[in-house]
C-alpha positions as CSV (number, residue, x, y, z in Angstrom):
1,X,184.1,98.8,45.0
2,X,184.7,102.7,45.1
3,X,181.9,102.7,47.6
4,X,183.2,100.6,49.9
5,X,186.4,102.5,49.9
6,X,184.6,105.6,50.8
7,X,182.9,103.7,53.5
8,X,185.7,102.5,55.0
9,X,187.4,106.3,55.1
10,X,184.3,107.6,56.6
11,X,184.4,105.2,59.4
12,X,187.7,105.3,59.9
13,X,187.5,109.2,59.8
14,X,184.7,108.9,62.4
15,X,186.6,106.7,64.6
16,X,189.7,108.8,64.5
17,X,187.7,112.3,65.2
18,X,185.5,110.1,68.3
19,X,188.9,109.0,69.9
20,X,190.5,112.2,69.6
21,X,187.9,114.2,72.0
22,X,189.3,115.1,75.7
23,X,187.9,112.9,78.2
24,X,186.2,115.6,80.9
25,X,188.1,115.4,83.8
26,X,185.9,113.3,86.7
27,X,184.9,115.1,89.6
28,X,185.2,113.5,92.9
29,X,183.0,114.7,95.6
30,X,185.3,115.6,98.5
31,X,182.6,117.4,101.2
32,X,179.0,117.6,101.1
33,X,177.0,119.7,104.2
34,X,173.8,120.7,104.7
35,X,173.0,123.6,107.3
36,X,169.7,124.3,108.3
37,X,167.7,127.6,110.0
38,X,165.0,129.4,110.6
39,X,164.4,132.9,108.8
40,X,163.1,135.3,110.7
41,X,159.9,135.5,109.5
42,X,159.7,131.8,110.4
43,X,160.4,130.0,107.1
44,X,162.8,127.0,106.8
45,X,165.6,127.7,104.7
46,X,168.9,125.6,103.7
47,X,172.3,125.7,102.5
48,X,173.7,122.8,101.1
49,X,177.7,122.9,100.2
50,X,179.1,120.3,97.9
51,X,182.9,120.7,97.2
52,X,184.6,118.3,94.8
53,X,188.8,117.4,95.2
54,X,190.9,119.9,93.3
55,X,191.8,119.2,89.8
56,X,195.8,118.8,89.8
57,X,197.6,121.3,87.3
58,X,198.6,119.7,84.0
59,X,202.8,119.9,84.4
60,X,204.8,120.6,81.7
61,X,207.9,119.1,80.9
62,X,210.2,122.2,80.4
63,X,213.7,121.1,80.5
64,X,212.6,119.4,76.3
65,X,211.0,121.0,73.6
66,X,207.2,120.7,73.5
67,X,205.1,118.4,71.2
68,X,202.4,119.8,68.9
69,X,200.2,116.7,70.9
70,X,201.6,118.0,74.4
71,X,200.5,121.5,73.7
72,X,196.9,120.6,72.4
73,X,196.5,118.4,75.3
74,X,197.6,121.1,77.5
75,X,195.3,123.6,75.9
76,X,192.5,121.5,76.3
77,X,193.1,120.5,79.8
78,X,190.3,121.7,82.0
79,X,190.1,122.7,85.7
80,X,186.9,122.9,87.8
81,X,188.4,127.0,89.4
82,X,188.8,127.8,85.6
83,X,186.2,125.9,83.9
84,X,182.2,127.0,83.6
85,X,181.3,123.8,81.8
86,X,182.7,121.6,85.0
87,X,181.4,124.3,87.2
88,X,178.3,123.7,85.3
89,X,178.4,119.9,85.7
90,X,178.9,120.0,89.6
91,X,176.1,122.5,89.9
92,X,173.9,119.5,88.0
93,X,175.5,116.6,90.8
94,X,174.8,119.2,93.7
95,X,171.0,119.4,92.8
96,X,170.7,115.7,92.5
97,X,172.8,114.5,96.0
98,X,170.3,117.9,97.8
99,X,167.3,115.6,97.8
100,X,168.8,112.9,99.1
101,X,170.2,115.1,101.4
102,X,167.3,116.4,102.7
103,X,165.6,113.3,103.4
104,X,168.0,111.8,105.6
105,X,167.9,114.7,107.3
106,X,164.3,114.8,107.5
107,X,164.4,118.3,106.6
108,X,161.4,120.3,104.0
109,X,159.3,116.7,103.8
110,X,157.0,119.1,101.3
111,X,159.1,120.0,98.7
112,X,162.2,122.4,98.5
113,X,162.8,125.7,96.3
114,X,166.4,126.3,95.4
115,X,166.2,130.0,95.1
116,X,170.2,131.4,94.9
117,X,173.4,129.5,94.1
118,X,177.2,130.7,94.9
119,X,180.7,129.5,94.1
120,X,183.5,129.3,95.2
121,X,187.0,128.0,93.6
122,X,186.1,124.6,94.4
123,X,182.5,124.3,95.9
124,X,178.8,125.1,95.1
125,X,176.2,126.4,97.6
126,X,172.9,126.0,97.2
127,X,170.3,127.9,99.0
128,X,166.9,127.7,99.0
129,X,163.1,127.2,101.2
130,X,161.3,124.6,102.2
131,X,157.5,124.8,100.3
């Protein structure tokens, strides 16, 4: 009997901690481009840019006095220009839409090297070779 009591808290204690985590925000892919050249030693190179929409800001309601709920939430509330874990995660969906990329443009049919990656508020570049 007592066991079953502690069972239920713990699930109900797991439950409670699972739905309290912040959903990430989603990114949405806004503009993806890939340039092409030639380096001047003759090697082909590409940069491909994949910007995502921008994250609206969280808006406080000022004119009332904030709940402990409203100001964890806004706390937790996560922007891609301020956020190196989304920044992170769009690096992750740039590298996987590149190949496809690549191949309808018929572009580095041997393989590809990503050698350097920028940002910028809302965009990744990445640059690399052809093999």
């Amino acid at each position: 009997m007592v066991l079953r009591h502690i069972f239920f808290i713990l699930i109900v204690g797991l439950l409670a901690s699972c739905a309290s985590q912040p959903d990430e925000p989603e990114l949405i892919i806004e503009k993806q481009s890939l340039h092409k050249r030639l380096s001047p030693a003759g090697d082909k190179e590409f940069a491909f840019i994949v910007t995502v929409q921008a994250t609206p800001r969280m808006e406080l309601d000022s004119s009332r006095p904030i709940s402990r709920r409203e100001l964890k939430r806004f706390a937790e509330f996560e922007r891609i220009e301020d956020s190196p874990s989304l920044k992170l995660k769009l690096e992750e969906q740039a590298v996987a839409l590149l190949k496809p990329a690549l191949i309808e443009a018929d572009y580095c049919n041997g393989g590809h090297k990503i050698t350097d990656v920028y940002w910028r508020q809302r965009s990744v570049q990445l640059r690399g070779k052809c093999l």
